[in-house]
Phi, psi and omega in degrees: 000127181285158183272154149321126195269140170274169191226167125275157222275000183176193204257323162305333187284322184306306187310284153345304168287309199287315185286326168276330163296349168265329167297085187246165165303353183265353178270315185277344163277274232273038126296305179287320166306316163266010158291300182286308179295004166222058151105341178075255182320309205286315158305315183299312173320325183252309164347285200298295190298346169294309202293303172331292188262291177281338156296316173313294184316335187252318200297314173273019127265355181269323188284330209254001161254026162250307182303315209272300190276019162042049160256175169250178205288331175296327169259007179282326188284321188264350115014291178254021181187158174226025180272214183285303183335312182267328133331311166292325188271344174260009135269340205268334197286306210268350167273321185299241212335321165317330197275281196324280196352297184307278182255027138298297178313330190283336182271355178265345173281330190291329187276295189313329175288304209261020170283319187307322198269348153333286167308336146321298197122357192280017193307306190298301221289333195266013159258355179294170216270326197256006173299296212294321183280334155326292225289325216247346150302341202245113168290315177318319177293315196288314171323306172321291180313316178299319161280337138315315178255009180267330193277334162300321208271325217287314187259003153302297178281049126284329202284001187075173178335268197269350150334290198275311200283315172322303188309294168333267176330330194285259163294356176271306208269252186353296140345307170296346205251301202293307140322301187291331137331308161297341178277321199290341175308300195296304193317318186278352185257018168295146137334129180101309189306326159328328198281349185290318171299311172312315207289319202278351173239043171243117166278127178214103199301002189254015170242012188273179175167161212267000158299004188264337198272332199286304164317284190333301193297306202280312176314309175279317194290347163282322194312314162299358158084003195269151104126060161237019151094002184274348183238016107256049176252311210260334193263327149326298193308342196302121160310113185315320188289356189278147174311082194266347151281354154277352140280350131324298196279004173269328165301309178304308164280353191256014190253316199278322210271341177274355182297312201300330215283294168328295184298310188317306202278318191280276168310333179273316228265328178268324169302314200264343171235021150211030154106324191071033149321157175284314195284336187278311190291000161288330169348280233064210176348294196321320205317305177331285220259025197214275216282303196300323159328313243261329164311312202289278224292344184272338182280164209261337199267006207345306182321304194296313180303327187271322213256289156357287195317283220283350188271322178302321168297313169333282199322316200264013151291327189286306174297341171259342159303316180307315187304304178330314193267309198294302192295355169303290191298346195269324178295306187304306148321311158313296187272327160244052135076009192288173164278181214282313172284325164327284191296301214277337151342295142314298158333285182297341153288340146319315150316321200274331177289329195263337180277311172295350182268315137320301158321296195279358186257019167252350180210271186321298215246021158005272170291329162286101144232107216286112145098020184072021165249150159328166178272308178273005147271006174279331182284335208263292199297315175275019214239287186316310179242007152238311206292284204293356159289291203319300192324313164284329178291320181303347191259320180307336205272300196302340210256322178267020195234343192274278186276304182114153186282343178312323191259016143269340176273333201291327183305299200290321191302305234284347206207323171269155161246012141072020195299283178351311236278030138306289161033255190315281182311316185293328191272029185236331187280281211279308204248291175000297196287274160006263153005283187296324193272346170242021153286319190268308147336290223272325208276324145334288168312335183284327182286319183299329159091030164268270194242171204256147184220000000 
């Protein structure tokens, strides 16, 4: 007797899940960092038209080849070919989230420490220049934390679909908007700050340069979740009657609309309160953990201001693990036939063995560096600049050379009205492939250090 697929109970929960797994940590930093380090306006300008056509363009074949083989990507992929080919692009899909997971959880364990110390009362002391570098010195600390939220991300997906991911994404994505809102108010009513706002919704074509269009691209294609196996692992779960390009096109913008909310919140909050250097606005990473304390401790309400930031981030770490993980267990399931506990079990020791070696590779594990990295920009550079591009071209390939375009419409019409699909069709024929392969190149040459991004 075949099992039963689990589903959601409707096109909001589908929405939800999908919009908390693109909603990440990669929206609320490394958006805004790479908004100020290319140009402000002008990136957000190419950014929105990236989202418009090719994200739209990878959300809806990745959701509507999940939906049509009510596979997660190895059997969506093995569905139309059983050779080596098909085999490679549908593990390749199903393997990234294994990867990510680990040391993702390791940067949701570093925002869960300083919500806590938050919550403490520690605004000066987590604003000092060596709290961050302390904290990723003590391997006992950062390993504890870490394995807090890998073991939180571990037991939501045990609780199943709409137990866990539904239920969660249900309240956590709501939460999430009604915080980030709230930080961007207070963040744009600072003194100083406008000028941070200008920069950042003003398009000013003396800041384009074509590293700006190349960051944009690579920037929406992580934001959106496409080719880490989650939206076809979520779009299987999809109820055949649901509108799935109007649940795309919900995802796409409530994805966008929290990147805009993040630059709102980030960038006007370092111009009014550190002038809005190229170097400060450049961080990456530190920013979260370094420059933005030090904004909470300049504020007269700091606490409150420290506890809001991080429970939004926390939430929006949490809800993309979740996605991550899910679509693991969703593989595992699928391909060795185990049960629901069994695979996130599994899954999961897998996170916590591979998330440690992340944890430990800022102090114990020092001295190991795979390609001259750290173990989580070693995870980060392969899963983030070669696997997920391959992953997406492998999905592009299979849909004009396999399924056809024809049998996406038959999937998408029956319940859509499909107003994109010109789009749809040019950026999948023409621009998609293209795209993905100079995604993949300049981001390669960027680890390699032929150009600077």
């Amino acid at each position: 007797m075949e099992k039963k697929r689990n589903t959601f109970s409707g096109r909001l929960a589908f929405v939800l899940a999908a919009a908390g797994s693109a909603v990440g940590l990669g929206n609320i930093w490394r958006f805004p960092y790479l908004a100020a380090e290319y140009g402000g306006g002008v990136f957000l300008f190419i950014y929105l038209i990236l989202v418009a056509t090719f994200g739209y363009t990878m959300i809806m074949s990745e959701s509507a080849l999940g939906r049509m083989t009510q596979k997660s990507p190895v059997g969506a992929f093995g569905h139309f070919g059983s050779s080596f080919a098909y085999k490679f692009g549908g593990w390749i899909n199903a393997v990234v989230p294994m990867l990510i997971v680990p040391y993702y959880s390791v940067i949701g364990g570093w925002v869960s420490k300083y919500l806590f110390e938050y919550i403490c009362g520690h605004v000066d002391q987590l604003a000092t220049d060596t709290y961050f570098s302390s904290f990723l010195a003590d391997g006992t600390s950062v390993e504890l934390w870490f394995v807090f939220f890998a073991l939180l991300t571990i037991g939501i997906i045990y609780m199943g679909v709409q137990n866990g991911i539904e239920r969660v994404s249900s309240i956590m994505v709501p939460i999430l908007v009604v915080l980030a809102v709230i930080v961007t108010i207070y963040s744009v009513t600072r003194p100083g700050a406008f000028a941070g706002v200008k920069y950042f919704l003003i398009p000013n074509m003396k800041h384009f340069t074509w590293m700006t269009v190349v960051s944009a691209m690579g920037q929406m294609f992580y934001s959106l979740s496409i080719a880490m196996g989650i939206l076809y692992t979520f779009g299987s779960y999809m109820k055949k009657e649901v509108d799935m390009e109007k649940a795309t096109t919900q995802v796409e913008w409530f994805d966008t609309a929290i990147a805009l909310l993040a630059g709102l919140m980030i960038i006007p909050a370092v111009f009014a309160f550190s002038g809005g250097t190229q170097a400060k606005l450049s961080a990456g990473p530190s920013l979260m953990f370094i420059t933005i304390p030090k904004v909470f401790a300049s504020m007269g309400m700091g606490q409150f201001g420290g506890i809001m930031f991080f429970l939004l981030v926390f939430f929006a770490a949490l809800t993309s693990s979740i996605a991550l993980l899910e679509s693991a267990v969703s593989t595992l399931e699928d391909e060795m036939g185990w049960s629901r506990k069994k695979s996130d079990t599994i899954a999961g020791i897998i996170v916590i063995a591979l998330g440690t070696l992340s944890s430990l590779g800022f102090n114990v594990l020092s001295n190991v560096t795979p390609l001259g990295m750290d173990f989580l920009s070693f995870f980060d550079f392969i899963t983030n600049s070669i696997m997920m591009p391959i992953g997406a071209i492998a999905t592009c390939l299979l849909i004009l050379r396999k399924v056809t375009i024809q049998k996406i419409y038959d999937e998408v019409l029956p319940t859509s009205k499909f107003k994109r699909r010109k789009v749809y069709v040019f950026v999948l024929k023409y621009l998609a492939i293209p795209f993905l392969i100079i995604i993949l190149l300049s981001s390669v040459a960027n680890v390699l250090g032929i150009i600077h991004m």
